[in-house]
C-alpha positions in Angstrom: 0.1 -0.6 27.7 1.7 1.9 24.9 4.0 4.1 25.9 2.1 7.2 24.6 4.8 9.8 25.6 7.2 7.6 22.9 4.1 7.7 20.1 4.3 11.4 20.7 7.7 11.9 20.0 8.1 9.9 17.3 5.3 11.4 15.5 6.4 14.9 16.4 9.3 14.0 14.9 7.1 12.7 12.0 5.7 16.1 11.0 8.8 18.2 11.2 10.2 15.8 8.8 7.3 16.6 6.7 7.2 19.8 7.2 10.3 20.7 6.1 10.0 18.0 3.4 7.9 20.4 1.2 10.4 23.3 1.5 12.0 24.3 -1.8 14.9 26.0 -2.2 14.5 29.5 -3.3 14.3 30.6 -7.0 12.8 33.4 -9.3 9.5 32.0 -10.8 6.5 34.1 -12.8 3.7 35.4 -10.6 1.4 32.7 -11.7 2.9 29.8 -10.2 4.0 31.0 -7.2 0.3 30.8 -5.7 0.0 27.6 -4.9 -2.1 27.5 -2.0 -5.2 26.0 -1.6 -8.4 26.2 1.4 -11.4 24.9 2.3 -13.7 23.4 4.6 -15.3 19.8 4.4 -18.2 18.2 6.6 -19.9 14.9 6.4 -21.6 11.5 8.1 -20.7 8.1 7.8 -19.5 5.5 9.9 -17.3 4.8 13.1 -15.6 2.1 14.4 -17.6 1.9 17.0 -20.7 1.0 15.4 -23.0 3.7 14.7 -23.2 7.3 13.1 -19.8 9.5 12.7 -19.4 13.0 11.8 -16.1 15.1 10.3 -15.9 18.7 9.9 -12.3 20.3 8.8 -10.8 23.5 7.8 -7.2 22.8 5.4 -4.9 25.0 4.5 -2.2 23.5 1.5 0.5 25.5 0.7 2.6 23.3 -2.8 2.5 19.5 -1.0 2.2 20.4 2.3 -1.1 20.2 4.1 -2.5 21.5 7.3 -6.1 20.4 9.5 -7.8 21.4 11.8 -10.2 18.9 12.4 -13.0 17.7 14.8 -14.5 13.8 14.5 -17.4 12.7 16.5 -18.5 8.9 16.8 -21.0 6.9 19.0 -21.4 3.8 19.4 -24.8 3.7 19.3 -27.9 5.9 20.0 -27.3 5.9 23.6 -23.8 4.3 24.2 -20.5 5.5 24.3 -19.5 8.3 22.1 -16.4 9.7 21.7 -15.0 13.3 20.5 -12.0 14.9 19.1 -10.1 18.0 18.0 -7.4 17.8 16.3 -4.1 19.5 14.1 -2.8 17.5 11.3 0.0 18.5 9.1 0.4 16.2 6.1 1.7 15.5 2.6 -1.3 16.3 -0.3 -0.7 15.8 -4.1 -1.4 19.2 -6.3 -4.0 17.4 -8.9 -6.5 19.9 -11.0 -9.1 17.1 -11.0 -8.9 15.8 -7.3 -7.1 15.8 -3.8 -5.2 13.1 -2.3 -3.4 13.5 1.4 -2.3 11.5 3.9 -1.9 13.2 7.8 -1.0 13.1 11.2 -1.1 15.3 14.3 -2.0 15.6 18.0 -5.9 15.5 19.4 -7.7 16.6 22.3 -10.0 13.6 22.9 -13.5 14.0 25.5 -16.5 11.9 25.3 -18.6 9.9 27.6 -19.5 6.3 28.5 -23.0 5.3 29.1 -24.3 1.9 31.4 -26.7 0.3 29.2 -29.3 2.9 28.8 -32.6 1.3 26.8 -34.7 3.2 23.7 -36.3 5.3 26.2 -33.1 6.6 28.1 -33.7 5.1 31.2 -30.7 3.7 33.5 -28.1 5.4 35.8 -27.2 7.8 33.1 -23.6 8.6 31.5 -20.1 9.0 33.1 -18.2 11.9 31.2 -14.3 10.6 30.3 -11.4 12.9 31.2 -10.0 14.6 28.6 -7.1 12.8 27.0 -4.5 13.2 24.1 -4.3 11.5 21.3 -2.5 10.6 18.0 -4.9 11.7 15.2 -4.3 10.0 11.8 -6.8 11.2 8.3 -7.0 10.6 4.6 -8.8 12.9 2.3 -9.8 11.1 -1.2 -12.2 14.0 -2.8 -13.0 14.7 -6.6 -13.8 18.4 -7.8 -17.0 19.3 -8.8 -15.5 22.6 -10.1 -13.5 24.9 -8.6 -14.8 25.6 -5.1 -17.0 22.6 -4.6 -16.0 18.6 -4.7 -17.1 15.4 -3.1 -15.0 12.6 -1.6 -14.3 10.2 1.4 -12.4 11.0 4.5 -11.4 8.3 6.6 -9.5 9.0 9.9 -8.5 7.2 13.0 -7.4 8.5 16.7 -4.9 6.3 18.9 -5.4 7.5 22.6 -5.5 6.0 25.8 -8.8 5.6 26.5 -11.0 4.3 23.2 -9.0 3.9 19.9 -11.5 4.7 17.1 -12.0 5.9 14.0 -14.2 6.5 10.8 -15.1 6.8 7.2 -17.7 9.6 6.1 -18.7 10.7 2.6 -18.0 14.5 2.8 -18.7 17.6 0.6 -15.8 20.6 0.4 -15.8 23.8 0.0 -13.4 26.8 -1.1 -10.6 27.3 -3.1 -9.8 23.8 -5.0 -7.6 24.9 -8.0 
């Protein structure tokens, strides 16, 4: 069984190394470079782990190298088996590319969903048993090319370690916002 209040620590510690990672020392620069920041929002479908259809939405914030998500994943395992769902903060490490965006992330997830007992193509069986909600250790990549500068196209593959179903997924996602 892991030890999930160790995994917590450790990557608590994880993102407050990161965090203060990307913190410069201060020093007198022109106007122009010191916005650095970037936002937007990305949504797409794909696949899960699982076996069937998965969806990502995100809002990020990048501020220099640093990266911050708010993401939420869903994935099923097929039409009318087990899905799972999860919301989740990331903080991460991004490169600052004019063409593209590269990151790498981790964070903490609320994780719900619900198992189902073999219901058939026309939804009959006993039904679905809802899951308690659970924490656990979200993980994402975001590989996207701009389009221009508020609009690009990439892949964003993420994962979740919890207690009750690991799973993850890859989906082909469009962004949104500023990009440059």
């Amino acid at each position: 069984m892991i030890n999930m209040t160790c995994i917590y620590r450790f990557f608590t510690c994880l993102i407050l190394v990161l965090v203060f990672a990307g913190i410069n020392s201060v020093c007198a620069q022109p106007t122009s470079q010191t916005s650095k920041s970037r936002f937007w929002l990305s949504g797409g479908l794909g696949l899960s782990t699982l076996g069937s259809i998965a969806g990502s939405a995100n809002a990020s914030i990048q501020f220099k190298r640093i990266l911050f998500t708010l993401r939420t994943t869903a994935n099923s395992a097929s039409l009318f088996g087990d899905e799972f769902f999860d919301v989740g903060l990331l903080v991460g490490l991004a490169s600052q590319g004019r063409g593209g965006h590269a990151s790498v992330s981790v964070g903490f997830a609320r994780v719900t969903g619900s198992r189902s007992d073999g219901l058939d193509l026309f939804g009959t069986g006993a039904g679905r048993e809802d899951i308690d909600p659970t924490f656990g250790l979200p993980i994402e990549v975001q590989l996207f090319g701009n389009i221009g500068r508020i609009l690009g196209l990439g892949l964003y593959a993420y994962a979740n370690v919890n207690t009750e179903q690991i799973f993850g997924g890859i989906t082909v996602n469009l962004r949104f916002g500023k990009l440059r």
